[in-house]
C-alpha positions as CSV (number, residue, x, y, z in Angstrom):
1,X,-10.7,-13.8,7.3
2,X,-8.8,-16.9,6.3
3,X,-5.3,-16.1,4.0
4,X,-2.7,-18.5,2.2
5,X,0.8,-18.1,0.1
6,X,1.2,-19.6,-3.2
7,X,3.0,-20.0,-6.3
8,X,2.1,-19.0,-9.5
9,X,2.7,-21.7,-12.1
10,X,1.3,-20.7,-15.5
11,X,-2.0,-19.6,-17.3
12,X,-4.6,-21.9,-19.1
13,X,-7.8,-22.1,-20.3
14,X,-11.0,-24.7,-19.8
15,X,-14.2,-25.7,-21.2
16,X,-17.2,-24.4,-19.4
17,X,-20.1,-24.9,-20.7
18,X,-19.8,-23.8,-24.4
19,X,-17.0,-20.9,-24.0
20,X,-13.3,-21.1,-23.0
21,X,-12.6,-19.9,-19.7
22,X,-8.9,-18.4,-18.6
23,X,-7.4,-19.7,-16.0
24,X,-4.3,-19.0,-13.5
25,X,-3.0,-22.0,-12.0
26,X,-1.5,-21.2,-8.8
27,X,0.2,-23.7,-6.2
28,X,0.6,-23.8,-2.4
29,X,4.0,-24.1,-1.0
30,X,4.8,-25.8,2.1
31,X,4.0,-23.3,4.9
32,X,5.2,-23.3,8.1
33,X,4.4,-20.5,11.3
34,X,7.4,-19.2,12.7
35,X,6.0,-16.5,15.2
36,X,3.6,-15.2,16.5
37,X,2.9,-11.1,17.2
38,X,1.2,-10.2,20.1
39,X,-1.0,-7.0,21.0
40,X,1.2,-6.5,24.5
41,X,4.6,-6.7,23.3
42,X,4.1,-5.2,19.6
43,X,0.7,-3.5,19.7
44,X,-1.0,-5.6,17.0
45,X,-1.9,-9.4,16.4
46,X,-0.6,-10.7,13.9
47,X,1.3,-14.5,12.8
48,X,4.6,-14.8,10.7
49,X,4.4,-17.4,7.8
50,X,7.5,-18.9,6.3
51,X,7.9,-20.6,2.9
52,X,9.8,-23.7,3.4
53,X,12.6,-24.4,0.2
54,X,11.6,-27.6,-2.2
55,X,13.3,-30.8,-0.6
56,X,13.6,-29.3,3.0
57,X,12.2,-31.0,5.9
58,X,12.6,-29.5,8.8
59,X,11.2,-29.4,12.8
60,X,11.0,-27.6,15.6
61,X,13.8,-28.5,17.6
62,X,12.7,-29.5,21.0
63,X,13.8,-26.5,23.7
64,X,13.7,-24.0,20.8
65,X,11.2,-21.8,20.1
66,X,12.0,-20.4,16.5
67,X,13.5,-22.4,12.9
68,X,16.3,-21.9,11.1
69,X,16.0,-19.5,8.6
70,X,17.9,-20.8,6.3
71,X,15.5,-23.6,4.8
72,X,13.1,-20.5,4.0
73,X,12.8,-18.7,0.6
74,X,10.1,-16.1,1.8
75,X,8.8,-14.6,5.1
76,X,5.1,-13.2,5.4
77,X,2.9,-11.4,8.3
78,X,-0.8,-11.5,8.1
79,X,-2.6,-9.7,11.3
80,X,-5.0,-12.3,13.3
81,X,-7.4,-12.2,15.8
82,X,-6.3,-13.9,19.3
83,X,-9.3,-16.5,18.6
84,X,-7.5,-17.5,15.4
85,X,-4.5,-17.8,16.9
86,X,-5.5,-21.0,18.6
87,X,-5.5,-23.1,15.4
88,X,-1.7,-22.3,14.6
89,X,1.2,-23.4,16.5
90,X,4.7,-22.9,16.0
91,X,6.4,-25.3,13.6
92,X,3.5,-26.0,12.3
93,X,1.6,-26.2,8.7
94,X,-0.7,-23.7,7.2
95,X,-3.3,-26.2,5.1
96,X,-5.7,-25.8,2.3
97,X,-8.6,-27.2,4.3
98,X,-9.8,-23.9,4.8
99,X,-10.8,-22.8,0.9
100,X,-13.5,-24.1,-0.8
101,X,-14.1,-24.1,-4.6
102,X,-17.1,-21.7,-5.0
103,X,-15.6,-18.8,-3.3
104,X,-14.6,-15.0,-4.2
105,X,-10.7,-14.4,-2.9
106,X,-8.7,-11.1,-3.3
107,X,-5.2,-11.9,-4.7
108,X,-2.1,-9.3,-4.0
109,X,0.9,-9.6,-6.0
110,X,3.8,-7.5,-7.4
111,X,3.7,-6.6,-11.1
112,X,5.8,-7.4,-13.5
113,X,9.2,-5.0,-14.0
114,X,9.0,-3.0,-17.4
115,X,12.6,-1.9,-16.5
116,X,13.6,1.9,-17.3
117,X,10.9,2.8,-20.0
118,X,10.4,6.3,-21.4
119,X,7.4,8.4,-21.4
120,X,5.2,7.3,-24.3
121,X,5.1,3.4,-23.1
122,X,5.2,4.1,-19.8
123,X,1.9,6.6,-19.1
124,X,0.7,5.4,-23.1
125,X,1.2,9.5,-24.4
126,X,-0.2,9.8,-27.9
127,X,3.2,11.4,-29.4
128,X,3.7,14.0,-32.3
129,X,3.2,13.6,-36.3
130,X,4.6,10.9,-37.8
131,X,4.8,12.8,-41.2
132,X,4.9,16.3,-42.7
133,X,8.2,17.6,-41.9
134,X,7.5,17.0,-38.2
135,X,10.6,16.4,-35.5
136,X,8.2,15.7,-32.7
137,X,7.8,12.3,-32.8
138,X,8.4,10.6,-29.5
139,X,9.6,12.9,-27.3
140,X,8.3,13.7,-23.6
141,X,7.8,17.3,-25.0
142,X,8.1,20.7,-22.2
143,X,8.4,19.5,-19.0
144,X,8.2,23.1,-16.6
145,X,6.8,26.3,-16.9
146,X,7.7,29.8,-16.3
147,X,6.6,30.3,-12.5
148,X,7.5,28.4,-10.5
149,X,10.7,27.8,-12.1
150,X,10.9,24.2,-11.7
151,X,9.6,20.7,-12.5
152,X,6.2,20.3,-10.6
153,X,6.0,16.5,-8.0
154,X,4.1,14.1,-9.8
155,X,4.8,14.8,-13.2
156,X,4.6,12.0,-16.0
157,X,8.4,11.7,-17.0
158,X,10.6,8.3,-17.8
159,X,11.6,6.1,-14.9
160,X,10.9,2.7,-13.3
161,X,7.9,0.8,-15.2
162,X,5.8,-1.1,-13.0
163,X,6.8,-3.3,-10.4
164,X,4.5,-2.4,-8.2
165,X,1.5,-4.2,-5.6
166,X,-1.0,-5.0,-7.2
167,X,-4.5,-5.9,-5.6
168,X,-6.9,-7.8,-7.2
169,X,-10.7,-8.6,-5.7
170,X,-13.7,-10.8,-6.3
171,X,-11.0,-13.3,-8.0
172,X,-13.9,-16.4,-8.9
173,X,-11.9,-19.9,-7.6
174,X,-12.9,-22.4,-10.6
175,X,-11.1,-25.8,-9.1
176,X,-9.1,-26.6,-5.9
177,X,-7.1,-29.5,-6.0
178,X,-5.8,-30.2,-2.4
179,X,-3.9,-34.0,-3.1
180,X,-1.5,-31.6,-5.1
181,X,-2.3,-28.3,-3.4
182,X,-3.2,-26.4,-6.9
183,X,-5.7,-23.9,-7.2
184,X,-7.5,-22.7,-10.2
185,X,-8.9,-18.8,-10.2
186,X,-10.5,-17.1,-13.4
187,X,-8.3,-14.7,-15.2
188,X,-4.9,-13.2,-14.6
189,X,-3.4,-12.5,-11.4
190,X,-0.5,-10.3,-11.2
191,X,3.3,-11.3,-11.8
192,X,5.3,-13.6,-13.5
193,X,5.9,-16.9,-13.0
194,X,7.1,-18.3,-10.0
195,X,6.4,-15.2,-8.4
196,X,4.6,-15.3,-4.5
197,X,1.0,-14.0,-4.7
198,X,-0.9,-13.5,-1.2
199,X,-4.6,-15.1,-1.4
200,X,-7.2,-13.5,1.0
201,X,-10.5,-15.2,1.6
């Protein structure tokens, strides 16, 4: 299992054959490994992946064993096996060498925020009468009962709209474009623009 950071730029569609396809353009960061978690010391194996900042060149210092985190705009941990750890070092780039064009990845990303939204747009309720006298319109309605007296866990009320990870599998990878480390996958992918999507493959 092979996985990689990127950006996600905009949506688009192409020609294919004699439909449109939709298409999520998505672009690779400079990477770099910053550490490396080991099954002795923390129980698991895993590697930590930085995002380096636009502009910023930086490297390893020689005697030091860790960057400076303040050329970094995002820190990731994927879990590794100790074979795979052989092809990272630290200071060093995370390429696009490893994904191919034809393949099936699973993205993860965070949704986008709905901010505070009330009960009929947030869980898409059906409301009251729009007509005839009616005062229910778009109200949450009763929210209880009479044993036990109080608001049951779980129940469909206002609050925080979305914003939440978001996995998405068998993602079809149209085009990969390593000179200016752009991939193209079918369809939406969670988040806005801009926003950090992890790619599994």
């Amino acid at each position: 299992m092979a996985w990689i950071i990127a950006t996600k730029l905009e949506m688009t569609r192409v020609v294919k054959g004699e439909r449109l396809v939709p298409i999520t353009l998505l672009q690779i960061p400079e990477l770099r490994v910053i550490w490396f978690k080991t099954l002795e010391k923390d129980g698991y194996d895993a590697i930590i992946i930085w995002v380096l900042k636009k502009w910023a060149s930086v490297e390893l210092a020689e005697g030091k064993s860790t960057l400076n985190k303040e050329l970094f705009v995002k820190i990731k941990e994927f879990p590794v096996t100790e074979e795979e750890k052989q092809n990272y070092q630290i200071g060093g780039n995370v390429s696009l060498d490893a994904l191919e064009w034809d393949v099936k990845v699973t993205i993860e990303g965070i949704s986008k925020w709905k901010w505070f939204t009330w009960a009929m747009k947030k869980h898409n309720f059906h409301g009251g009468p729009a007509t005839h006298g009616s005062k229910f319109h778009r109200a949450l309605g009763s929210i209880g009962n009479r044993k036990p007296k109080r608001t049951h866990r779980g129940k469909k009320m206002h609050g925080h709209h979305w914003d939440v990870k978001i996995t998405t599998r068998g993602v079809p990878v149209e085009l990969v474009n390593k000179e200016i480390n752009v991939i193209w996958v079918r369809g939406g992918v969670p988040g806005g623009r801009n926003s950090y999507v992890n790619i599994i493959f």
